[in-house]
C-alpha positions as CSV (number, residue, x, y, z in Angstrom):
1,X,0.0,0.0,0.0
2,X,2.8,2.4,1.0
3,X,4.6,1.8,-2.6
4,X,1.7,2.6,-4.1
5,X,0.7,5.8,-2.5
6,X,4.6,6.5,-3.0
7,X,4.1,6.1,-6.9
8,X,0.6,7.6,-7.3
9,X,1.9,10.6,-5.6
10,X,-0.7,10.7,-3.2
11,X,1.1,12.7,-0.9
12,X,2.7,15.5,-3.0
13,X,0.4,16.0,-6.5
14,X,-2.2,15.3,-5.3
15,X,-2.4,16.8,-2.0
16,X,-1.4,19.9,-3.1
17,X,-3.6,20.2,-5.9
18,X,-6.8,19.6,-3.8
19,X,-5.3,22.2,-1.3
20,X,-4.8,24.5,-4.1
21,X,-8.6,24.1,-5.4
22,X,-9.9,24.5,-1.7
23,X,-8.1,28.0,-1.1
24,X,-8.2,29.7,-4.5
25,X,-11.5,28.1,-4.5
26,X,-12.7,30.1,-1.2
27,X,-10.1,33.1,-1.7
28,X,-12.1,33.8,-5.1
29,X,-16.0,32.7,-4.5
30,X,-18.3,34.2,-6.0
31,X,-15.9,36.9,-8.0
32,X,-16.1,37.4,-11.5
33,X,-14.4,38.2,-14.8
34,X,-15.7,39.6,-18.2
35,X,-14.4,37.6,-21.4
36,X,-15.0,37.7,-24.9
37,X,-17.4,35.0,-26.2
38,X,-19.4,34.1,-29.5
39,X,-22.9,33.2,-28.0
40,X,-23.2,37.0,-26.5
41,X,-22.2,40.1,-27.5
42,X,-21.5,42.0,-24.2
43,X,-21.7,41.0,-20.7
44,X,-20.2,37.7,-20.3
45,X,-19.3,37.3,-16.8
46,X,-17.6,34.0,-16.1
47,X,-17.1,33.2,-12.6
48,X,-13.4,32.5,-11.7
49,X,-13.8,29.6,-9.4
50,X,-15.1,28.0,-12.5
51,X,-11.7,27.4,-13.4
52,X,-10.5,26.0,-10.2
53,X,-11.5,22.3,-11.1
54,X,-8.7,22.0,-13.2
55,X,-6.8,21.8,-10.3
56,X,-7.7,18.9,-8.9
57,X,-8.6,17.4,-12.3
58,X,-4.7,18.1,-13.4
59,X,-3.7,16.1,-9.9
60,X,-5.5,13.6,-10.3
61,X,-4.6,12.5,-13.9
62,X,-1.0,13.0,-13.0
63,X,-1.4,10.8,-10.1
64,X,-2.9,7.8,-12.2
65,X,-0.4,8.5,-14.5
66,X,2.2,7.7,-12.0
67,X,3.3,4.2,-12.5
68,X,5.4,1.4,-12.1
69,X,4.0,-0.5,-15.0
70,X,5.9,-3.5,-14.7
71,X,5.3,-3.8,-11.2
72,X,1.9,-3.1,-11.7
73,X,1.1,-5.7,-14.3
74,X,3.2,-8.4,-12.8
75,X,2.2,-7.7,-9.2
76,X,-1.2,-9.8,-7.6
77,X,-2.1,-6.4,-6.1
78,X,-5.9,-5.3,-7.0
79,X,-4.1,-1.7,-8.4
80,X,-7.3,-1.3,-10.8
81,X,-9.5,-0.6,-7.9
82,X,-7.0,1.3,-5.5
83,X,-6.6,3.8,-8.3
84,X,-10.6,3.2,-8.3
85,X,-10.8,4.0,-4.8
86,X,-8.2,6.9,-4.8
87,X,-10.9,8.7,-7.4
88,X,-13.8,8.0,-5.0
89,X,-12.2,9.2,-2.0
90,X,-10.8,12.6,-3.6
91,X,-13.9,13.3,-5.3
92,X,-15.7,13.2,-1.8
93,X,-12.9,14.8,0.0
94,X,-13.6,17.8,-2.5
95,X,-17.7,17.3,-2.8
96,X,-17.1,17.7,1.8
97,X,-14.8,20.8,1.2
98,X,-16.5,22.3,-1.2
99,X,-19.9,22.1,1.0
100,X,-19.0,22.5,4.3
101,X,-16.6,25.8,2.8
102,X,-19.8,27.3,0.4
103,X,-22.3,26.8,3.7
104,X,-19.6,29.0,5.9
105,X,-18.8,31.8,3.3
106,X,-22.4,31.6,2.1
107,X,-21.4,31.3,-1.1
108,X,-23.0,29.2,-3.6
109,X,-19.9,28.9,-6.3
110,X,-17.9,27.2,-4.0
111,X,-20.2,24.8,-3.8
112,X,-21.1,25.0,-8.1
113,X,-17.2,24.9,-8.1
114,X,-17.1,20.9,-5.9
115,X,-19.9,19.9,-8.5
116,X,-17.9,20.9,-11.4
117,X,-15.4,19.1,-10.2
118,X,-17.2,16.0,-10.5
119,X,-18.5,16.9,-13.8
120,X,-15.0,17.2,-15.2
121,X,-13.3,14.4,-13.2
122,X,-15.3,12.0,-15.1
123,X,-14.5,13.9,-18.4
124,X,-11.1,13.4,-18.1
125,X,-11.5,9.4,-17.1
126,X,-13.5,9.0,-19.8
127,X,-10.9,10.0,-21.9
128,X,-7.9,9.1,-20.2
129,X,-7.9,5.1,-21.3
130,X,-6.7,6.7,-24.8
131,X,-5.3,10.2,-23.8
132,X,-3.4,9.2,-21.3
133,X,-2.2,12.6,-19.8
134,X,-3.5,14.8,-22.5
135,X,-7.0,14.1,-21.3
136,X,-6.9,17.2,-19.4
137,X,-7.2,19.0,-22.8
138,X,-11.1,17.7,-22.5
139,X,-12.0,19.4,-19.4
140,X,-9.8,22.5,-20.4
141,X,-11.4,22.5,-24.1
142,X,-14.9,22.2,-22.3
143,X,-14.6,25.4,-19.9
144,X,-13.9,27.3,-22.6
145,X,-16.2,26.1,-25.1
146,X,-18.4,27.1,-22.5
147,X,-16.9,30.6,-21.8
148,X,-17.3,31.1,-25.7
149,X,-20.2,29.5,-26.9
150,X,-22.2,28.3,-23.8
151,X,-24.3,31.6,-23.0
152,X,-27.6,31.9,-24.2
153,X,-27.9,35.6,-23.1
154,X,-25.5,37.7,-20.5
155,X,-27.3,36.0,-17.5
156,X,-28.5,32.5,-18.5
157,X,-26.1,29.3,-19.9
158,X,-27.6,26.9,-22.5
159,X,-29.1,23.7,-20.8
160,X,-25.7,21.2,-22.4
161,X,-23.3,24.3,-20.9
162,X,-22.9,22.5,-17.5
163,X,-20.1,24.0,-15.5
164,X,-21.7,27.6,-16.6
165,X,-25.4,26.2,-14.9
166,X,-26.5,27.3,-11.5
167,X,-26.2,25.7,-7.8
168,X,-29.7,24.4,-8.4
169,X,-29.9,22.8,-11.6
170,X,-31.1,19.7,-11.7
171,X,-29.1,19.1,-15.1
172,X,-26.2,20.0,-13.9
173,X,-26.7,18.1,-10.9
174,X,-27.5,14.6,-12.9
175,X,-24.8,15.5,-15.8
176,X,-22.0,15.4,-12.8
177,X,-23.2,12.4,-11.3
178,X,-23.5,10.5,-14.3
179,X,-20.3,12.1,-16.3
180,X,-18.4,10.8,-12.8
181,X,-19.8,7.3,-12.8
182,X,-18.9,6.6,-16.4
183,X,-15.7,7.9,-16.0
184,X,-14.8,5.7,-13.0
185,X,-16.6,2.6,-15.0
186,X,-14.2,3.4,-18.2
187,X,-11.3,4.2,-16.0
188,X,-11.5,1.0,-13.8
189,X,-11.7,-1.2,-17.0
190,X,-9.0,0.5,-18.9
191,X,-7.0,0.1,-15.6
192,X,-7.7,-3.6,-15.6
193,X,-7.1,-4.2,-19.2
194,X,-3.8,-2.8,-18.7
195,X,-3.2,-4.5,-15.8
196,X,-3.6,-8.0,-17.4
197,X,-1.8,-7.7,-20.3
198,X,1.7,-9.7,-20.1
């Protein structure tokens, strides 16, 4: 267990980037910034803790991407569902932070910024069994595909436009959830597949 916490970087990349999400996450809450886009013409506020997620999204596929791949495929050691359990457990380490830090600064894109999270964790995943690495380029490409294209006027985001949605959209409630379950599906059987080859 210790070797592999060593080689995910468990302790280092990964701790930091979650502690990085948590406090630009709460040092920038609710504040805004106004960027150019397509879909409007003026007004398009993006929040900046909708960027934050690519923090821990960035740590995360670094740490999978940490390996001892001979080790790992000759080893009897069930590594396809630590790394499974090492998504679970950050992915409710920053769903608790997020909440328990948007209740105290009453702010509701802290918590928005936790359920993004989720939403682009399982992007990446989904992607990383081919990407490898680069499948932080999906989560990345979709922020801003949102920043450009995802407003339907100055105020409101286009129903697909997920990280962009408010707190209480259902959508963007059942789009995180379900984009995070896939992901851990497709990730967990990549992981295995690799795992067995000789």
């Amino acid at each position: 267990m210790i070797w592999w916490l060593k080689t995910r970087l468990v302790h280092t990349v990964l701790a930091c980037g979650v502690a990085a999400f948590g406090l630009l996450t709460f040092l920038f809450q609710d504040g805004t910034v106004v960027l150019p886009a397509i879909s409007v013409t003026a007004g398009n506020t993006v929040l900046l803790a909708g960027f934050t997620p690519l923090l821990v999204v960035g740590a995360l596929v670094q740490s999978l991407d940490s390996r001892l791949t001979t080790a790992e495929v000759t080893g009897t050691r069930p590594v396809a569902w630590l790394d499974t359990g090492l998504v679970v457990v950050t992915m409710i380490t920053v769903a608790a932070l997020t909440a328990v830090g948007g209740f105290l600064l009453d702010s509701p894109a802290v918590v928005a910024a936790g359920r993004n999270s989720l939403f682009l964790t399982g992007l990446a995943l989904c992607a990383r069994g081919w990407t490898g690495r680069s499948s932080i380029v999906f989560p990345t490409a979709w922020i801003f595909l949102v920043v450009l294209v995802g407003h339907r006027t100055a105020d409101d985001f286009f129903p697909w436009a997920v990280t962009g949605l408010a707190l209480g959209s259902s959508t963007a409630a059942v789009a995180a959830g379900a984009s995070l379950l896939l992901g851990i599906s497709l990730n967990h059987h990549m992981t295995t597949r690799q795992g067995s080859r000789p």
